[in-house]
N, C-alpha and C positions, 0 to 999 in steps of 0.2 A: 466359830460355833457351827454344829453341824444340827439340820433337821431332819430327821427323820422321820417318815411318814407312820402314822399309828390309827389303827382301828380298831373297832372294837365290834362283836361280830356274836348273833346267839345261832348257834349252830346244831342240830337235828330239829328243827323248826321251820315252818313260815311264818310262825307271827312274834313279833317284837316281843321280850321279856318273857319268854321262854324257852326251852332247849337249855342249851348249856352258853353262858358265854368265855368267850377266848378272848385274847390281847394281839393282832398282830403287829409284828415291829417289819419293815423292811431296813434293813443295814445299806450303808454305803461303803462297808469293810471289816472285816472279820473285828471279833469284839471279844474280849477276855471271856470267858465262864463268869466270872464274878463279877464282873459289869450286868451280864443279861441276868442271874440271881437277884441281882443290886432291884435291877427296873422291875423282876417278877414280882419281888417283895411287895416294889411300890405301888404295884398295877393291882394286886390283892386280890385274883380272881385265880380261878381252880389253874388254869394255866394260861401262863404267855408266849407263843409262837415267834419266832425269830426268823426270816429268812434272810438267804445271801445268795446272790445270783454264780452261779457252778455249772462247769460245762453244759448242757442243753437244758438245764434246767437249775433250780437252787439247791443249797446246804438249807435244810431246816432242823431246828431244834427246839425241846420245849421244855420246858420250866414251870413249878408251881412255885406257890410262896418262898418251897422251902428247899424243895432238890430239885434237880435234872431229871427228867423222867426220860425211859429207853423208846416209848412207842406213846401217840398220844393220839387217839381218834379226831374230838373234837374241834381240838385247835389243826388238825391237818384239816377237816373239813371247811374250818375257817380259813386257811391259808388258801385252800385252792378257790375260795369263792372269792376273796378280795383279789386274787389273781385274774379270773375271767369276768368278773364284775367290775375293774377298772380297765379293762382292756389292756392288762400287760401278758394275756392269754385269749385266743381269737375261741370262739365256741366249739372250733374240731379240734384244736389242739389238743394233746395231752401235757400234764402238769407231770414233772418229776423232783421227786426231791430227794433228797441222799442225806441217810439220815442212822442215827444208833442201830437202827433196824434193818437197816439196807436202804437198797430201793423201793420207795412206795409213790403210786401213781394215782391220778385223779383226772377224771373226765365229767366233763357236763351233756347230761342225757334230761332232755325234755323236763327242763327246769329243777332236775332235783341233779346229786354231785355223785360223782361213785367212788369212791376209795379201795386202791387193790392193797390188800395188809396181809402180813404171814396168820395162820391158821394158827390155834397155841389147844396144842390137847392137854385136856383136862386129868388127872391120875387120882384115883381115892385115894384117903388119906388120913389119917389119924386129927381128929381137932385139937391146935394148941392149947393148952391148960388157959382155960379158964375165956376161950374165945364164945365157946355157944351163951357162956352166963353173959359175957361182954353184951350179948344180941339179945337177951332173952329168950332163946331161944330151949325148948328140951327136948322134941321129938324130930328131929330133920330126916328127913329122907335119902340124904345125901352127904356126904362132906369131903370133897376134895380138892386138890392144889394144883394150880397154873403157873409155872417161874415160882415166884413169891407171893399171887394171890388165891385167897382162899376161895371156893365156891361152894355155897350151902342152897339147896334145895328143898325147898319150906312147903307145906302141905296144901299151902293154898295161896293164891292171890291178895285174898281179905289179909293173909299171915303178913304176907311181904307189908304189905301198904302201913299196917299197923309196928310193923317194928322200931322200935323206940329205944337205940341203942346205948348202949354206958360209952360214950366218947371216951373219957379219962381213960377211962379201964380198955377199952378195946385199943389204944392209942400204945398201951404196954405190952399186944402182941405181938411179936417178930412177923417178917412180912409189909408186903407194902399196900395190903387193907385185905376187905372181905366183900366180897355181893354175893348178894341173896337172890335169890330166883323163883319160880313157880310156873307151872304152866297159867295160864289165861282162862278166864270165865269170861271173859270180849273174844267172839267169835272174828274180830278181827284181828288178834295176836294171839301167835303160836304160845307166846312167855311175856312176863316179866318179869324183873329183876330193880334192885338198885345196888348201888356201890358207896362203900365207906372207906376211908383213907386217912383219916385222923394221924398216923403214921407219918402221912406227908400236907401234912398241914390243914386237910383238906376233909371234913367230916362227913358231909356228904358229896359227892360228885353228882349232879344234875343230871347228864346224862355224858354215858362210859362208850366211844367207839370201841376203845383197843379190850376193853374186857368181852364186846360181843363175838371177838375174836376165839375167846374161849365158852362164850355160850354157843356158835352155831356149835363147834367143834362138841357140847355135850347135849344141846337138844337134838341134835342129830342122830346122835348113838339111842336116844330114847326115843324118839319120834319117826324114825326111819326115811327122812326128807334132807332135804338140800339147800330147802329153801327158806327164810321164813321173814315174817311183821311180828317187829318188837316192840315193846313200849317199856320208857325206863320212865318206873312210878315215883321219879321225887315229885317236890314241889313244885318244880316250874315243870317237867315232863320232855320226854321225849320221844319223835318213832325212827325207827329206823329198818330198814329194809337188806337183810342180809342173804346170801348165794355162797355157797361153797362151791368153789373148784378145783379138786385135788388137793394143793398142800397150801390152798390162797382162800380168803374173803374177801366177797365185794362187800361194802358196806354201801350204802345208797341213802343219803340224806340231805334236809333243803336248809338254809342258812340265808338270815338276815343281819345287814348292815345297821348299826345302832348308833354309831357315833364312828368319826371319823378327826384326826386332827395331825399333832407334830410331837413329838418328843427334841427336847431343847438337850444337846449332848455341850 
């Protein structure tokens, strides 16, 4: 019987039970698709991180309940924290890991984490039949697609925070969910937004790194800045601190440890 070390980890946060939490696994050898599905299911949170140690750095991969996802913010920000937080990462190093996306890196900067991820432009686009009713939503200011996620630009903050979507019914939209957005009435975020994924198990996501991938990329083009503090307004919340450079985001976010133990293989 092999142990495997597992944590569990709320990441765009510093305080316990909020942000978003992940599952990290560390492997002791490469592991079927349907073994780490198998544990994702078990582990029952928006996703579970898998690493394996690979040339100068690891193979990682993520999983929600229900598929394999290409890019995952959250759970990389949780992987490179249980990294430099048990010391299998010294504080100047950088983290690499090789992944559906390519290469993405992670550094620790004066107690918060920086994630370098591909940039994902945003393109207008027609709303799929019957997604604004899915949202409730009828006057948007916006509606366009990233890969396969939709992004909708809502009139206000108050709009975002209050939307109360048809799960079922958005859940029979093609694509692999929706976030909403808005600029910010808190003079200390540029925007918010939240993200829905009913699609992949997951109805609300707490908070979305890899979607701010495609918000700097559109509040940019509105905003005429590089830079910005975001806040993703679920339930438990989150901030996050993004920088465009060229055809990269840094994402910049702090993550705590919440439990720690074994998985019994």
């Amino acid at each position: 019987m092999s142990n495997l070390p597992l944590y569990q980890v709320d990441a765009f946060t510093d305080q316990p039970f909020h942000g978003n939490p992940a599952k990290v696994c560390l492997l002791d050898r490469p592991r079927p698709a349907e073994w780490m599905q198998a544990v994702a299911s078990e582990m029952n949170l928006s996703e579970t991180a898998f690493l394996l140690p690979e040339a100068d750095g690891y193979r990682l991969r993520w999983f929600t309940p229900g598929v394999e996802v290409p890019l995952c913010g959250h759970a990389t920000l949780a992987s490179a924290h249980v990294l430099f937080s048990t010391g299998r990462l010294q504080p100047d190093d950088t983290a690499h890991f090789y992944t559906l996306s390519g290469l993405l890196t992670a550094r620790s900067l004066e107690g918060w984490l920086e994630l370098n991820f591909p940039l994902k432009p945003v393109s207008p686009a027609e709303p799929a039949p019957g997604l604004l009713e899915s949202l409730g939503v009828t006057n948007p200011r916006f509606v366009g697609i990233s890969d396969t996620e939709y992004l909708v630009e809502l009139n206000s903050d108050a709009e975002v925070r209050a939307c109360q979507p048809d799960f079922a019914r958005l859940k029979q939209i093609p694509g692999s969910g929706v976030c909403i957005t808005s600029r910010s009435s808190d003079p200390q975020y540029d925007f918010v937004s939240r993200v829905f994924a009913p699609q992949e198990l997951i109805d609300e996501d707490p908070v979305t790194g890899s979607t701010h991938c495609r918000l700097a990329a559109y509040w940019s083009g509105l905003l005429g800045k590089t830079s910005f503090s975001a806040y993703q307004a679920s339930a438990r919340g989150g901030v996050l601190r993004v920088d465009i450079e060229g055809e990269r985001v840094r994402l910049r976010g702090q993550a705590v440890t919440i439990s720690q133990g074994e998985l019994l293989v």
